[in-house]
C-alpha positions in Angstrom: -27.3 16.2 -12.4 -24.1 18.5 -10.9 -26.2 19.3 -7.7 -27.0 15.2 -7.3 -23.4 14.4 -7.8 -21.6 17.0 -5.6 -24.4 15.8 -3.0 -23.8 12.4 -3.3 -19.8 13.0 -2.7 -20.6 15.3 0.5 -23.0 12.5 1.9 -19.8 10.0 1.5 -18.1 12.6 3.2 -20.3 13.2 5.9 -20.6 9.8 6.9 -17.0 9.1 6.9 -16.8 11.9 9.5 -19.5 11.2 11.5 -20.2 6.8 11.6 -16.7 5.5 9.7 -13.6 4.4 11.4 -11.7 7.4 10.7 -13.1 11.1 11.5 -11.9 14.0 10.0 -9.2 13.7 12.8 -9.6 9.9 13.1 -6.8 9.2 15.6 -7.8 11.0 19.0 -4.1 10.8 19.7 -3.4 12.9 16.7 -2.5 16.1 18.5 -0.9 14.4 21.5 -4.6 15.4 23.7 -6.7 13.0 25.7 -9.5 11.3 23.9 -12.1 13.3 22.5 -14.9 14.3 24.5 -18.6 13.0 23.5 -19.1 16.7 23.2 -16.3 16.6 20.4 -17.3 14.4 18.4 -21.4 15.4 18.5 -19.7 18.4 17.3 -17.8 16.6 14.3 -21.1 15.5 13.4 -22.8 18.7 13.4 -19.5 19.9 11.1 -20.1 16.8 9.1 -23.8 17.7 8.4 -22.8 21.6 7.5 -20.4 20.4 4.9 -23.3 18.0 3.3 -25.7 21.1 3.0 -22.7 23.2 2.0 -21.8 20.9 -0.5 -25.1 20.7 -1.9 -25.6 24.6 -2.3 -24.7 26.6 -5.7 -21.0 27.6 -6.2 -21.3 31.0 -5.4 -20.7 29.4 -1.4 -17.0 29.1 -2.7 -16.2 32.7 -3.7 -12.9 32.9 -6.1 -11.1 35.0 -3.5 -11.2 32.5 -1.1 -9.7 29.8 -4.0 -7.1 32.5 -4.4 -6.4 32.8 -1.0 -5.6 28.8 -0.7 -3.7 28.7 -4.0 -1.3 31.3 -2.1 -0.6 29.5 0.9 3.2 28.7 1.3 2.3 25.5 1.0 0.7 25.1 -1.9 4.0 27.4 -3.7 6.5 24.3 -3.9 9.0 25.7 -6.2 12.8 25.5 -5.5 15.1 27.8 -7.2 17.8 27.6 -5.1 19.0 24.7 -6.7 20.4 23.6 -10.2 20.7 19.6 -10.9 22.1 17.8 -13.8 23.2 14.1 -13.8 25.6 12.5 -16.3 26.0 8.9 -16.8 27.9 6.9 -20.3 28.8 10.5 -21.4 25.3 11.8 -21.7 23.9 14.3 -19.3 20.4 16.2 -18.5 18.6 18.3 -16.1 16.9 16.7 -13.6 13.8 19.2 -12.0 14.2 20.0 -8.5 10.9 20.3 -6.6 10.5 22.1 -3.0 9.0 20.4 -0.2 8.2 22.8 3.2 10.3 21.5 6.7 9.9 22.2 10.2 12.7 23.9 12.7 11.7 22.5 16.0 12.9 25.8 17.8 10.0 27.3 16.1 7.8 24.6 17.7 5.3 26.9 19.1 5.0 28.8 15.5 4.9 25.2 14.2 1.5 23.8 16.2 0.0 26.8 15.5 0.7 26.9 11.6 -1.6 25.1 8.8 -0.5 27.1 6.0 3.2 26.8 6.0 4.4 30.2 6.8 6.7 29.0 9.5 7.8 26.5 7.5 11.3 26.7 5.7 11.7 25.3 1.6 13.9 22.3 0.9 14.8 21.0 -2.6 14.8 17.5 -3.9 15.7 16.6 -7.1 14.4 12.7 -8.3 15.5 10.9 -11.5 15.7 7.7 -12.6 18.9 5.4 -14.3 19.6 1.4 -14.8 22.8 2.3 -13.1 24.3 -0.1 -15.6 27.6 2.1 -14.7 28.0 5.2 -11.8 25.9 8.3 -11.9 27.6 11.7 -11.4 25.7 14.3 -10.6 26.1 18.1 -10.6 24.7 20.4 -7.6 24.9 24.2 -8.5 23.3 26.5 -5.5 22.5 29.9 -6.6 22.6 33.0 -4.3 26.6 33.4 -2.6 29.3 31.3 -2.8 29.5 28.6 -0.2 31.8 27.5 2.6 31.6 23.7 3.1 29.6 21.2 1.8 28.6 17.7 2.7 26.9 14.8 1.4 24.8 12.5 3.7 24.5 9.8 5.3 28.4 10.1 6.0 28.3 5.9 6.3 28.5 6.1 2.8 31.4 7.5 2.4 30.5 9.6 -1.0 33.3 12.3 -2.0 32.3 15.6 -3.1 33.9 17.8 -5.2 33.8 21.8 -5.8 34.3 22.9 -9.3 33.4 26.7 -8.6 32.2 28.5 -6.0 28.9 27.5 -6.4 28.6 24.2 -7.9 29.7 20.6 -6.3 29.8 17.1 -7.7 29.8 13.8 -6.7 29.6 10.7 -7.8 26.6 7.6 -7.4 26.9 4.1 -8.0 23.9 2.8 -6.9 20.0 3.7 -6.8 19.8 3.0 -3.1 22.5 6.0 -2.3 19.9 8.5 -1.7 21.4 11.4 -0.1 21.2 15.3 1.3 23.4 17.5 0.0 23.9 20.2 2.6 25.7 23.4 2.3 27.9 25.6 5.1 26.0 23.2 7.8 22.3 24.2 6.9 19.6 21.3 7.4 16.8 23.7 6.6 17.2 24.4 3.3 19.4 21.4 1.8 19.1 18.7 -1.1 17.3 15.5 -1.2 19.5 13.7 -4.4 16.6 10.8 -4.8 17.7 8.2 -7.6 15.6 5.2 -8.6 15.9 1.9 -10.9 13.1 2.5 -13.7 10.3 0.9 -12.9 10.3 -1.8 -15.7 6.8 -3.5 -14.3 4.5 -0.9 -14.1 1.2 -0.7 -15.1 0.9 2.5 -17.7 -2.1 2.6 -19.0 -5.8 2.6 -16.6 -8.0 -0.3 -16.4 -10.6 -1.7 -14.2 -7.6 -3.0 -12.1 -5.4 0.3 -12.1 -6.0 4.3 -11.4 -3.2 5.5 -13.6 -1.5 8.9 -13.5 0.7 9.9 -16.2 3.0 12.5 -16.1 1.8 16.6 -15.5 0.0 17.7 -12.4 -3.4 15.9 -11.2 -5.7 17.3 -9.0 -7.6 13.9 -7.9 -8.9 14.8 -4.2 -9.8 11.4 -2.4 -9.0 8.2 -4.2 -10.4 5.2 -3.0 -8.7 1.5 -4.2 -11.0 -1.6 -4.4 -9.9 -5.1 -3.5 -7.7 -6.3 -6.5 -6.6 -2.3 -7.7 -3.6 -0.9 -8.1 -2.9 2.7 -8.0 -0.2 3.9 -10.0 1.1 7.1 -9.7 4.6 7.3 -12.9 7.4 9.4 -13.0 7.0 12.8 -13.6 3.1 12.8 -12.0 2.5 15.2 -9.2 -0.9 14.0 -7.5 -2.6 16.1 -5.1 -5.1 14.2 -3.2 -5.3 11.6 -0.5 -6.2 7.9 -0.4 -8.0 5.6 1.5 -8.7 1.7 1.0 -11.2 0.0 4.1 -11.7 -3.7 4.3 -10.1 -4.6 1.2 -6.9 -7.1 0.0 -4.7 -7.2 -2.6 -4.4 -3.7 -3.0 -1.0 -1.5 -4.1 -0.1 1.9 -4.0 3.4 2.2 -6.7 5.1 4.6 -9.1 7.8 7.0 -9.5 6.1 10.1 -9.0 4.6 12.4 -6.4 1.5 12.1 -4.0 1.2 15.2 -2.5 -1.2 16.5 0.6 -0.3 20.4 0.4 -4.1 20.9 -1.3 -6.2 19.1 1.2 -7.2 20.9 4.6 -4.8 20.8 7.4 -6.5 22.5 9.9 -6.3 20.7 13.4 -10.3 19.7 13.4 -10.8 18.6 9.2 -7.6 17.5 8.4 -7.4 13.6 6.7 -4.9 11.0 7.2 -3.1 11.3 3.8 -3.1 7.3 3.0 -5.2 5.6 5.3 -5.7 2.0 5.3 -7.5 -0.1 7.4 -8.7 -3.4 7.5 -6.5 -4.4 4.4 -4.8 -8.1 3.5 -1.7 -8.1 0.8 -0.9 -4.7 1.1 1.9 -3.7 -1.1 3.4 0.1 -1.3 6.4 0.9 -3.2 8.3 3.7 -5.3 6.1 6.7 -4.7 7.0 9.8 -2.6 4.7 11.2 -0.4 4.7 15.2 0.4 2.6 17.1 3.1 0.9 14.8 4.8 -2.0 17.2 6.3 -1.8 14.6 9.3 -0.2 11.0 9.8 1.5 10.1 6.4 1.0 6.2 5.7 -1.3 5.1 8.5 -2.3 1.4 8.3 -4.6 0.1 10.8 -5.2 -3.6 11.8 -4.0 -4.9 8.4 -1.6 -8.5 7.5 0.8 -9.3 5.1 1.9 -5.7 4.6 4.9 -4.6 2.2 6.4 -0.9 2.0 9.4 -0.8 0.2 11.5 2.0 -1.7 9.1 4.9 0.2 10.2 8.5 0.0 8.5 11.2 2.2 8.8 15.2 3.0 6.5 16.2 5.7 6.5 19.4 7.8 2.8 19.4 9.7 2.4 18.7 13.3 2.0 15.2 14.0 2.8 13.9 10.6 3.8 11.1 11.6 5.6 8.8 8.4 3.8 5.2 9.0 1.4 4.1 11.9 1.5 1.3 12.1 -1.9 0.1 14.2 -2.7 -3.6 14.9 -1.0 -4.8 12.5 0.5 -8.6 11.9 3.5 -9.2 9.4 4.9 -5.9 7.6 8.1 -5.7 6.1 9.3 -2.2 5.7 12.5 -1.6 4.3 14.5 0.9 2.2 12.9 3.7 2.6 13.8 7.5 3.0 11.9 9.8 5.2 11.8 13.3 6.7 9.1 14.1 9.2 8.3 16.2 11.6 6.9 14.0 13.9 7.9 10.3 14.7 8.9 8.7 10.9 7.5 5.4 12.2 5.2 4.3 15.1 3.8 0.8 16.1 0.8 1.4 18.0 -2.0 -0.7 19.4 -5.3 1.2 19.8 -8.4 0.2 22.2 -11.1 1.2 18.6 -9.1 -1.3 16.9 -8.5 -5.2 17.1 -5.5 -7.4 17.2 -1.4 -7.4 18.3 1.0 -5.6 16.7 3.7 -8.5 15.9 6.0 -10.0 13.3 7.1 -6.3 12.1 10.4 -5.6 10.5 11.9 -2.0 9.7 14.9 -2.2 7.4 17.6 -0.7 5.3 16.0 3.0 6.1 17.4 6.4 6.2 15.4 8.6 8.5 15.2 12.4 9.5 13.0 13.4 12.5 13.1 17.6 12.7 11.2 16.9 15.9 10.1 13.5 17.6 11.6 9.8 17.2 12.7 7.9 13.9 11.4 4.6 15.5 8.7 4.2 18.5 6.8 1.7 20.4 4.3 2.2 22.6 1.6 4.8 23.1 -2.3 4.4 22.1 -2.1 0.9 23.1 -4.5 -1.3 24.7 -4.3 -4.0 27.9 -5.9 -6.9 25.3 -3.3 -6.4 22.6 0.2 -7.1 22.9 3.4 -5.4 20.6 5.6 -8.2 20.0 8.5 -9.9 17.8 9.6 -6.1 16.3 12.7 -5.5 14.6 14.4 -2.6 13.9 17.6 -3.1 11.8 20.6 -1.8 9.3 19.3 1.5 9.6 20.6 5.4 9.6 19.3 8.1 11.4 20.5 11.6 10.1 18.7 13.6 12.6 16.6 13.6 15.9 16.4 16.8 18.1 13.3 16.6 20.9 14.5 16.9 24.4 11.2 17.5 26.1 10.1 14.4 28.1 8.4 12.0 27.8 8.9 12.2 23.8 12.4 12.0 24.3 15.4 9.4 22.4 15.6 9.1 19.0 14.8 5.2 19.3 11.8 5.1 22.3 9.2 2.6 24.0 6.7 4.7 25.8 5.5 2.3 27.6 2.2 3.8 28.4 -1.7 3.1 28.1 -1.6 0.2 29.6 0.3 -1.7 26.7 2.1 -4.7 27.2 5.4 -4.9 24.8 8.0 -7.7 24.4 10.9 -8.8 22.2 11.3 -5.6 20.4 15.0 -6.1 18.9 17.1 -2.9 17.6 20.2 -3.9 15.6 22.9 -2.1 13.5 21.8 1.4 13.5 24.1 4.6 12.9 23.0 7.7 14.0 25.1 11.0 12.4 24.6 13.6 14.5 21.6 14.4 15.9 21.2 17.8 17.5 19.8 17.5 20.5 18.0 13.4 20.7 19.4 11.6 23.5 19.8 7.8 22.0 17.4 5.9 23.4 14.1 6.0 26.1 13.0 3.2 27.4 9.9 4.3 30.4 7.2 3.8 32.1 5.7 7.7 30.8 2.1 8.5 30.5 0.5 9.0 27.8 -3.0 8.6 28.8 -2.2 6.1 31.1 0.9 3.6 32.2 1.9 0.6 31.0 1.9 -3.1 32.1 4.4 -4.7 30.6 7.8 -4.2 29.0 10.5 -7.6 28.8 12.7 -9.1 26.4 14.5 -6.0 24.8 17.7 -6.5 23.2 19.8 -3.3 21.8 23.1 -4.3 19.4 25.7 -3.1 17.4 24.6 0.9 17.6 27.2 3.5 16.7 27.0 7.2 17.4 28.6 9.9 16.4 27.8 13.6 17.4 28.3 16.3 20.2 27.7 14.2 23.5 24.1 13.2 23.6 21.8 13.6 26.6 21.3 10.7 28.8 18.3 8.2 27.5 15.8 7.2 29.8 15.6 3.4 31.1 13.0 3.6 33.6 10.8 1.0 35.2 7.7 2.3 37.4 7.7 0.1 40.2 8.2 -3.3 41.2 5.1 -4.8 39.8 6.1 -3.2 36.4 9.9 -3.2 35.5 11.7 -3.3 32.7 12.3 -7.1 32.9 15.1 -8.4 30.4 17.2 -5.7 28.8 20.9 -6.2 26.8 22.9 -3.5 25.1 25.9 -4.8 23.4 28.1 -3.4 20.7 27.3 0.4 21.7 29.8 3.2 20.8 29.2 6.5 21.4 31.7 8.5 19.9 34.5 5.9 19.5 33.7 4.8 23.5 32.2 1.6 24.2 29.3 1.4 26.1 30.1 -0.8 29.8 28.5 -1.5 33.3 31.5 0.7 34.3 30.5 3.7 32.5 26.4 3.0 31.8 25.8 6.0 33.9 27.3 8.2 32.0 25.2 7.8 28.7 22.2 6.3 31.1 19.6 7.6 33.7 18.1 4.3 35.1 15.9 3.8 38.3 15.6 0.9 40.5 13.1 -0.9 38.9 15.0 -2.4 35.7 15.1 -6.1 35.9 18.1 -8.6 34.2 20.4 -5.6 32.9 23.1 -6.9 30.4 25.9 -4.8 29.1 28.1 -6.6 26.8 
């Protein structure tokens, strides 16, 4: 009975590699290459048929060294004892666990490509905890090792004090559960403090049924999880999961909780490595509360899916191209609130040619978002001539970092306007970005991806402010006169206390000939 079950589990397997809509790497643009070659994928077949044979032959295949060997990969070692965290709150205090989560240094981006098991990774802390907040939080940071220099609590916009009680322990103070914030010390990104406080969740669902997959707290090792129409997966507070998740042609579906879904047990290698939530064909989508760490690939990747909701989404991710949320086809999704570091872009709107459907009625609120590498919001590449990205909003965000240079990924905010997409009214409002090292602002261009675009109109750009050494000039590039950037306004744009004008646009600005309908206000 134990052979027939691991065999029928490997035959799901193999056909999701092999026929389903989403291959072990099931988005050919997942490591920035052209499309897979028909040789490729015959070959992700043959792989897919070695695994069903392997799957089905006795345990011995899987030799305990080998197990030990995986268990020992930096990234599957996630403590953090850097760091000590206690919170007090109506004269009561407690410790509050700290948990590592592996980053990325984008001058190691060579090591980084390379790298599936985390060794040229760094270890971050973050410590999560819920309170009703019914009066301020403060919490106590102690970091072990020397004494410290300087210390600083982001996002700056909020304006939180911090106070040092000895050499090695700072506090400050929280009034509400939406101040989520890094705690950096003497300047260092690499290794800092995610402080992540949450409302308890008094709705949740905390027992399993037909209708929910429940996870208490402790440590789960669940591999692949699949919801059904009508399910609700429910991961509470104090639950570490270690799997992945996928839901296809389903509605009324949610993914919730307090806890953690994390990716660092699943394969990451380049050629078998899974999207770590992947949706696709899904109505009444709701996500909310969970934090997601190590995606093996894109993070949240929903694809051709309506009436979408993420809200109150945390995320650590360190892999190549682990992108936050893809976005893929998709008609109304209201994102908002969430907290992300990635690697790679934190969200991307995409249209893509195996997929069906615009890309419209999207809005991205209220976020706080890191990018060690690539952008914290794009448009544009993987799209398709029949599709159109349209009616986008990007809003009331803060960006605490953004560092690639290399064109065409370039500008922390970007439309590649590649593939022959077609993109209009995309809208970018009240966004502060604290000091990026190295992003230029914005890119607006005509690149290739795989190929150029068609279109690009109706952009407007308000009420940005920037603060940080003197950034790069973005991109706002046209490709000819057939295909300009037709209908684009910045207003409201300070760069370091200087307001953006026609007078000085060049400064902060490389533009071509072929933009169309400039405002500067």
């Amino acid at each position: 009975m134990r052979k027939r079950r691991i065999a029928f589990y490997a035959k799901k397997e193999y056909l999701h590699l092999a026929c389903g809509p989403a291959p072990p790497n099931p988005h050919p643009a997942m490591n920035r290459h052209p499309r897979k070659t028909a040789a490729r994928l015959i070959a992700t077949a043959v792989a897919g048929l070695a695994m069903l044979f392997a799957a089905a032959a006795p345990s011995a295949a899987a030799p305990a060294d080998k197990r030990k060997q995986e268990a020992a990969m930096p990234r599957n070692d996630l403590r953090n004892d850097r760091y000590r965290v206690r919170i007090a709150t109506d004269g009561a205090t407690r410790r509050i666990k700290v948990h590592g989560a592996l980053v990325s240094d984008i001058s190691l981006r060579e090591a980084n490509n390379a790298d599936t098991t985390g060794a040229a990774r760094t270890l971050m802390g973050f410590a999560m905890f819920t309170d009703d907040f019914s009066s301020p939080v403060t919490v106590r940071v102690k970091r072990r090792g020397r004494p410290f220099d300087s210390v600083e609590v982001r996002p700056s916009a909020y304006a939180i004090p911090c106070r040092r009680i000895s050499p090695r322990k700072v506090e400050f103070t929280l009034d509400k559960p939406t101040q989520k914030v890094s705690v950096e010390f003497d300047g260092d990104r690499a290794r800092n403090l995610f402080v992540v406080p949450d409302l308890p969740d008094t709705a949740a669902r905390r027992a399993p049924s037909p209708d929910t997959i429940y996870f208490g707290r402790g440590e789960h090792h669940a591999g692949l999880i699949e919801l059904r129409s009508g399910q609700t997966l429910y991961i509470d507070e104090g639950a570490t999961v270690y799997g992945t998740v996928r839901s296809y042609d389903t509605h009324d579906i949610a993914i919730a909780g307090r806890g953690i879904l994390c990716g660092s047990r699943a394969p990451h290698h380049l050629d078998t490595r899974r999207v770590m939530v992947d949706l696709v064909g899904c109505r009444n989508v709701s996500i909310s509360g969970i934090m997601l760490r190590d995606s093996p690939s894109w993070t949240l990747c929903i694809q051709r899916s309506e009436n979408v909701r993420i809200d109150n989404v945390k995320q650590i991710c360190w892999m190549r191209n682990s992108d936050g949320v893809d976005l893929c086809n998709c008609r109304d999704v209201m994102m908002e609130n969430c907290f992300m570091r990635n690697y790679d872009d934190n969200i991307s709107l995409k249209n893509e040619p195996w997929n069906t459907g615009d890309t419209r009625g999207i809005t991205i609120r209220r976020c706080v978002l890191w990018a060690d590498c690539a952008h914290n919001f794009l448009v544009g590449p993987e799209s398709d001539p029949r599709f159109r990205t349209d009616n986008v909003e990007f809003a009331d965000c803060i960006l605490l970092e953004g560092r690639e240079t290399l064109y065409p990924y370039k500008g922390a905010m970007a439309m590649m306007i590649s593939d022959e997409g077609r993109f209009s009214d995309i809208r970018i409002r009240r966004i502060t970005i604290e000091r990026p090292r190295g992003a230029s602002l914005f890119s607006f261009d005509y690149c290739k991806f795989n190929s150029r675009g068609r279109e690009a109109r109706d952009i407007v750009v308000e009420d940005v402010i920037y603060t940080g050494d003197t950034p790069p000039r973005s991109l706002l590039h046209g490709m000819d006169a057939l295909h300009p950037i037709d209908g684009i306004t910045f207003r409201n744009i300070t760069i370091n206390g200087v307001r953006l004008t026609r007078q000085n646009f060049g400064d902060y600005f490389d533009m071509n000939e072929h933009v169309r309908r400039l405002n500067v206000e």
